[in-house]
Phi, psi and omega in degrees: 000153217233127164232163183240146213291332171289345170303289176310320163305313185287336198266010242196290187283003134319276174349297185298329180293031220185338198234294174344301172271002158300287207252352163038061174290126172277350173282316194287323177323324178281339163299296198297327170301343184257331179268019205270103196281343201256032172272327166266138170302330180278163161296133163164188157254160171311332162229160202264344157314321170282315201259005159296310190282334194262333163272333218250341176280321164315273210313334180280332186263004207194035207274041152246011172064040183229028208280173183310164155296306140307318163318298161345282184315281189327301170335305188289320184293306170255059121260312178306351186269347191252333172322153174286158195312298242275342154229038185310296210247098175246197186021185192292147171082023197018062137328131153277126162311347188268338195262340169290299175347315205282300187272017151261334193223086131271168210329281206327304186308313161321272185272037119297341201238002199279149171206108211303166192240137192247146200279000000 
């Protein structure tokens, strides 16, 4: 299987969502309210920025949009290392979120739970 960059986007805010409700972080609650794909019928997020900025770093690293499922996973892991400050640090003990990423969807769990978002 193949992810494709919105796939990959939708399964990664599963994830945080899944870790959100571990920790009912208010920073992160506030990532998710803006990256939140399923509010508009079309691709994106609630704010057009998060999934704009999150396609356009996929599409660089990835410009036939066909990378691996690990590749994904990795993909997803430094772009949260990567992210601004403003959500960096989340769950308890302020863990960077790329690494609560790591222990909520690490690999094995990743390409089991992974699941393509269909047009």
């Amino acid at each position: 299987m193949k992810a494709d960059a919105y796939s990959t986007f939708v399964n990664m805010f599963l994830a945080l969502d899944a870790l959100w409700d571990d920790c009912r972080d208010e920073t992160l609650g506030g990532f998710l309210s803006e990256a939140n794909p399923y509010l508009w019928a079309d691709k994106g997020s609630a704010d057009p920025a998060i999934w704009s900025e999150f396609s356009a770093a996929y599409e660089k690293r990835f410009p036939s949009d066909d990378a691996t499922l690990e590749q994904a996973h990795s993909f997803v892991h430094s772009y949260l290392e990567g992210i601004s400050d403003e959500y960096s640090k989340v769950y308890p003990g302020h863990r960077h979120l790329s690494d609560a990423f790591l222990e909520i969807a690490p690999l094995d769990k990743w390409l089991s739970a992974y699941s393509p978002v269909e047009d």
